[in-house]
N, C-alpha and C positions, 0 to 999 in steps of 0.2 A: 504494500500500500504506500501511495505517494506519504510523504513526511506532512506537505500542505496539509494532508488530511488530517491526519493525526495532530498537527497542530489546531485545527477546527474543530474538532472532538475536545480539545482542550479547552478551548475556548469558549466552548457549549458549556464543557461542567461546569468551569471557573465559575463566569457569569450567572448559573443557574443558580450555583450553593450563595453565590455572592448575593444576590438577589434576595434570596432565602434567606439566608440569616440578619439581612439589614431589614427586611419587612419583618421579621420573627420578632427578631429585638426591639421594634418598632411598637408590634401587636402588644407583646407582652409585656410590656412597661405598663401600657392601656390595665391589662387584666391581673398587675400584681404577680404572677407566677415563675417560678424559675425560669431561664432562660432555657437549660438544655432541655429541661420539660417541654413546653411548650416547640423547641425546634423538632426533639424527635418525634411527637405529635402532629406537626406540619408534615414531618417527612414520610411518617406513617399514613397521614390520610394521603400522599398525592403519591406517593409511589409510583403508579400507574402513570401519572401525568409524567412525570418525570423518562419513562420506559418508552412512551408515546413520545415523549419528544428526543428521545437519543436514536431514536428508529426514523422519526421523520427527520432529522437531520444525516443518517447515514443517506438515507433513500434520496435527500438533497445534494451531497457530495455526488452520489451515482450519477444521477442524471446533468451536475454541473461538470462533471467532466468533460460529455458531448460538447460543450458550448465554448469554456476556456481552454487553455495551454496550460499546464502547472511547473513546465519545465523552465520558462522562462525565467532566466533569475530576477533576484528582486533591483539589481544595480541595471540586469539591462532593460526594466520598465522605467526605471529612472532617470536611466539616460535619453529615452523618447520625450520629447517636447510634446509633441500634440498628443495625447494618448484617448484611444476611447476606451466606452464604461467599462468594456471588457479586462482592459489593460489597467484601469484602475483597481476593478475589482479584485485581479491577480495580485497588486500592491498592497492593497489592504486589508486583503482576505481575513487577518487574526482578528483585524478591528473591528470588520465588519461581523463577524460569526460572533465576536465578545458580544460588541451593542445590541445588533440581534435575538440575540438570546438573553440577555438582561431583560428587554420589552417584553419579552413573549413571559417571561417569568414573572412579571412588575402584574403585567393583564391575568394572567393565571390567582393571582392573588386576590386582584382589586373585582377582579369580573366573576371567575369562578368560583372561590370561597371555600370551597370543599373544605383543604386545611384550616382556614380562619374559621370557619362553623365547629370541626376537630377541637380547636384551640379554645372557643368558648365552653365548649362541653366539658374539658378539662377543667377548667377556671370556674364556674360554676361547681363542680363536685368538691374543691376546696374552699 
């Protein structure tokens, strides 16, 4: 497997857990309870979300292969002046796959709640 890749796999966790644990510690100030309670609670109810999303991001790299080059290094995007989105995206592939994946995790919280619903359930029983 290209290394690109494996770096974009990286950049998916990073951002997920990161995501996760800034809205964790966020919630749970709100609801008074331990922190790592409350995260492994988060992590317990979305599990699945998390599985759905490391699957639709392989299934993402698959089919972005068709489209880009990964071989290109990153000095000789550099060195083109005009570059299109294409040649961009090869450049900032980590950044893009970080940001990315922050959003999706940011919405996953704010919009789905599954975990935050988890977290009250807990909080409430103490």
């Amino acid at each position: 497997m290209n290394h690109h890749y494996l770096l974009v796999l990286a950049a998916f966790l990073l951002a997920q857990l990161l995501m996760t644990s800034i809205m964790v510690y966020n919630y749970q100030k709100e609801k008074s309870i331990k922190y790592w309670n409350a995260l492994g609670t988060y992590m317990n109810a979305e599990v699945g979300y998390f599985v759905v999303g490391f699957f639709a991001i392989f299934s993402f790299l698959f089919i972005l292969s068709d489209f880009i080059d990964l071989s290109v290094t990153k000095e000789e995007l550099q060195s083109i002046t005009d570059r299109n989105w294409k040649q961009n995206l090869q450049l900032y592939f980590k950044t893009g796959a970080f940001l990315i994946s922050c959003f999706i995790q940011y919405i996953a919280f704010t919009v789905r709640k599954k975990g935050k619903a988890a977290i009250d359930k807990i909080a409430d029983k103490i």
